[in-house]
C-alpha positions as CSV (number, residue, x, y, z in Angstrom):
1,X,-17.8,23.6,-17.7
2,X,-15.0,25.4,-15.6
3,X,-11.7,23.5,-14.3
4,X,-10.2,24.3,-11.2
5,X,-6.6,23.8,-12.1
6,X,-5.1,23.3,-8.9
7,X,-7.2,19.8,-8.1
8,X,-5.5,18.4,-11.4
9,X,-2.9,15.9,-9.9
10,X,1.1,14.7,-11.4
11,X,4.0,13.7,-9.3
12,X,5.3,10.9,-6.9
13,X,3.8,9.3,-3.6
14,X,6.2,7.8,-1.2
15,X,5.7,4.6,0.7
16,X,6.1,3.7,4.1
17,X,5.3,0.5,6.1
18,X,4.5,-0.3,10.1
19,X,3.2,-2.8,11.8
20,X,-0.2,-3.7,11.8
21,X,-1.5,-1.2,14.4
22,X,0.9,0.9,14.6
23,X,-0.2,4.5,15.9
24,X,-1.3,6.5,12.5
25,X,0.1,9.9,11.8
26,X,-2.4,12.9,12.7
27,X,-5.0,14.1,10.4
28,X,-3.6,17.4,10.8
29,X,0.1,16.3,9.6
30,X,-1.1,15.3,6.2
31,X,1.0,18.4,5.0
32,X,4.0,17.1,6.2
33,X,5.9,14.8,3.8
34,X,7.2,11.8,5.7
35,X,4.9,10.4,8.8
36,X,7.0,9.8,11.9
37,X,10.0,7.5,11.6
38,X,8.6,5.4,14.5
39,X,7.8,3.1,13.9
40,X,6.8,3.9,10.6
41,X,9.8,2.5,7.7
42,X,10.4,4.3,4.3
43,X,10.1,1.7,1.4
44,X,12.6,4.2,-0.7
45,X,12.4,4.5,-4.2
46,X,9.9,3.6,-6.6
47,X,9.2,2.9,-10.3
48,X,6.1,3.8,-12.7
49,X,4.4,5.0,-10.2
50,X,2.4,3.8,-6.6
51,X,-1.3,2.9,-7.4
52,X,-4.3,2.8,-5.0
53,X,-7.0,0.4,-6.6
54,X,-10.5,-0.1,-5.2
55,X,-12.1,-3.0,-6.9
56,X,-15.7,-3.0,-5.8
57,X,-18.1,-5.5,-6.7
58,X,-21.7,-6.1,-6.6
59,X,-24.4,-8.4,-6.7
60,X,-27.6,-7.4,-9.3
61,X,-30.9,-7.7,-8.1
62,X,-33.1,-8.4,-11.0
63,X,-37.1,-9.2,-11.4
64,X,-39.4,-11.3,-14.5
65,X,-40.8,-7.9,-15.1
66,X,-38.4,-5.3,-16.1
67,X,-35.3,-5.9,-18.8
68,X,-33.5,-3.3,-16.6
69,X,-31.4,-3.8,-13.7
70,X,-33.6,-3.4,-10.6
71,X,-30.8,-2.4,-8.3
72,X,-27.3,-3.5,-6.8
73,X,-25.8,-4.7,-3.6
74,X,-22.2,-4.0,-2.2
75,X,-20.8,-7.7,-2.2
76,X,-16.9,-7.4,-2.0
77,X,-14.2,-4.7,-2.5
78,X,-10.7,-5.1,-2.3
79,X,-8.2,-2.2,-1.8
80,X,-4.8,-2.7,-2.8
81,X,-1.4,-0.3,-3.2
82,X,0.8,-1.6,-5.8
83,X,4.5,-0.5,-6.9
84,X,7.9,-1.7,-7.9
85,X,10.2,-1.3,-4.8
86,X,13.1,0.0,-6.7
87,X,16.0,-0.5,-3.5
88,X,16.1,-4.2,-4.0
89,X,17.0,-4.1,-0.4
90,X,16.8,-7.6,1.9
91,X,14.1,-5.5,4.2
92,X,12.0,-4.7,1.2
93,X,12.3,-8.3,0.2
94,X,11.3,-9.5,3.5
95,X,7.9,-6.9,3.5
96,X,7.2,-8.2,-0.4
97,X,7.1,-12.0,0.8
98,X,4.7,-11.2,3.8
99,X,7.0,-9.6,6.3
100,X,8.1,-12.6,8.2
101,X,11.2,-14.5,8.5
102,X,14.6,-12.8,9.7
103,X,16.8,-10.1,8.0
104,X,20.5,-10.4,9.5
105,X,22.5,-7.4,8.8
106,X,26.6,-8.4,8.6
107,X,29.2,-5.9,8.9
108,X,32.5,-5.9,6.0
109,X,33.3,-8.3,5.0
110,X,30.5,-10.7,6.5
111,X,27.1,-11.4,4.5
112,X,24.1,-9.6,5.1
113,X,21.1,-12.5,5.3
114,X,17.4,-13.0,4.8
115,X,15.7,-16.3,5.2
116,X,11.8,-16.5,4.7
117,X,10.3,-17.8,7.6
118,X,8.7,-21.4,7.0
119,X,4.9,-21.5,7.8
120,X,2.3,-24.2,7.9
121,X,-1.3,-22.9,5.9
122,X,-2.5,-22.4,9.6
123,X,0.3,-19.7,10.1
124,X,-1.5,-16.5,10.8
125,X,0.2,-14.1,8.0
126,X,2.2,-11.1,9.4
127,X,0.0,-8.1,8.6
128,X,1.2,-4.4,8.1
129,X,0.1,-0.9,7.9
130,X,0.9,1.0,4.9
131,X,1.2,5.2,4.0
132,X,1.1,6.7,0.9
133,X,2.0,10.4,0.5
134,X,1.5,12.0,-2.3
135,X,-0.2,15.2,-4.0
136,X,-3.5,16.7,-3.7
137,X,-5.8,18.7,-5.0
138,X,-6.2,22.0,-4.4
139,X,-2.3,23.5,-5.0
140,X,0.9,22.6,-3.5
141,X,-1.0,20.2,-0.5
142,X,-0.7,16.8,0.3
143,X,-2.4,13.4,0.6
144,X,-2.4,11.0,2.9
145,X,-3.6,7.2,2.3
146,X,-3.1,5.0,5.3
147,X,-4.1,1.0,4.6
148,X,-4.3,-0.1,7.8
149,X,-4.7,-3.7,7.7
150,X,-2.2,-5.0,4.2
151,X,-0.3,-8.1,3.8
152,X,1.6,-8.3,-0.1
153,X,-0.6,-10.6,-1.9
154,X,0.9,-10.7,-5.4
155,X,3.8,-13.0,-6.8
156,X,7.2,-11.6,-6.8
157,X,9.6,-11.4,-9.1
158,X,12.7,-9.7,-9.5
159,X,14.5,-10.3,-12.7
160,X,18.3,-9.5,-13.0
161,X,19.5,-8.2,-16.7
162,X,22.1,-6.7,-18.1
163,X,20.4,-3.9,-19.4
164,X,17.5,-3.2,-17.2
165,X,17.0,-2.3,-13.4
166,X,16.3,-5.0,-10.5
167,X,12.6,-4.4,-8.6
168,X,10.6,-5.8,-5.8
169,X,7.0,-6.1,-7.6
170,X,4.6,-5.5,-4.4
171,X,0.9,-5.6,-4.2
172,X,-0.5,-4.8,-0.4
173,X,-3.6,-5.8,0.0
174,X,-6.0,-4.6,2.4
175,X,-8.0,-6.9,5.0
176,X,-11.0,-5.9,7.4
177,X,-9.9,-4.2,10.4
178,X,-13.1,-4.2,13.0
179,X,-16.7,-3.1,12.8
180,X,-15.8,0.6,14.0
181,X,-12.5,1.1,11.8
182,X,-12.7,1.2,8.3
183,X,-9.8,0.0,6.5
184,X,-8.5,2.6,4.7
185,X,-8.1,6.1,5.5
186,X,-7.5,9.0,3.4
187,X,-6.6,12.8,4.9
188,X,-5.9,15.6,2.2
189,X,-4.3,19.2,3.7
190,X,-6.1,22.1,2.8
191,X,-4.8,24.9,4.3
């Protein structure tokens, strides 16, 4: 069996949030390392990694007269991009606890603020695109990973220690978009 080197992956992706609908960076940009700034928001640093997880289930069709299994049938997937936000900022607070509420920025000496916003169970969540560059195969390119349609799903919890760094846990899941565009979208440079 040959290996082809250059498609073996290692390094960092950065993230970067937008709202949901916000105008995508180009195909053909995938090379470049940071999409536009508009309206597009680096999430700084990271820690142990960002992780793209596509959970696919499916439903087995089965018949009396055969032990095998007969076939299967697409019945859910879930897509998610997961990291510890490691600039335990107030706006990265805000995007892990659904992106809503208000984030008031106070000059020396007054307070900086961030207060959740208070939602009935009929709220419509605030939803939010999401871009993940990183590596790709094939030598010194770059991948894209755009969720289009994510609102952080996962419990957060920052814990404060003496000996250990503060995170924002995150997990953005991704929702249905329409009929004609898909949810995720993924562009790798190759030239």
């Amino acid at each position: 069996m040959a290996v082809t080197t250059s498609n073996l992956i290692q390094g960092p992706a950065d993230l970067y949030s937008a709202p949901f609908g916000a105008t995508e960076p180009a195909d053909t940009n995938a090379a470049v390392a940071a999409p536009p700034t508009t309206p597009w928001v680096d999430c700084g640093g990271t820690d142990g990694g960002l992780k793209l997880a596509v959970d696919q289930k499916y439903g087995v069709l089965a018949v009396d007269q055969i032990v095998d299994r007969a076939g299967s049938r697409l019945i859910g997937r879930d897509f998610a991009l997961g990291t510890n936000l490691a600039e335990a900022t107030l706006a990265n607070l805000q995007l892990a606890l659904g992106g809503g509420g208000t984030v008031t920025t106070g000059t020396a000496p007054a307070a900086s603020t961030f207060e959740p916003a208070f939602a009935s169970s009929a709220t419509q969540p605030i939803y939010s695109a999401f871009c993940m560059d990183g590596w790709a195969p094939g030598g010194a390119f770059r991948r894209r990973v755009i969720l289009r349609k994510g609102l952080s799903t996962a419990k957060v919890e920052s814990t404060y220690t003496k000996d250990k760094q503060t995170f924002i846990p995150v997990e953005f899941t991704g929702h249905y978009v329409t009929a004609a565009i898909a949810p995720i979208h993924v562009a790798d440079q190759n030239i």
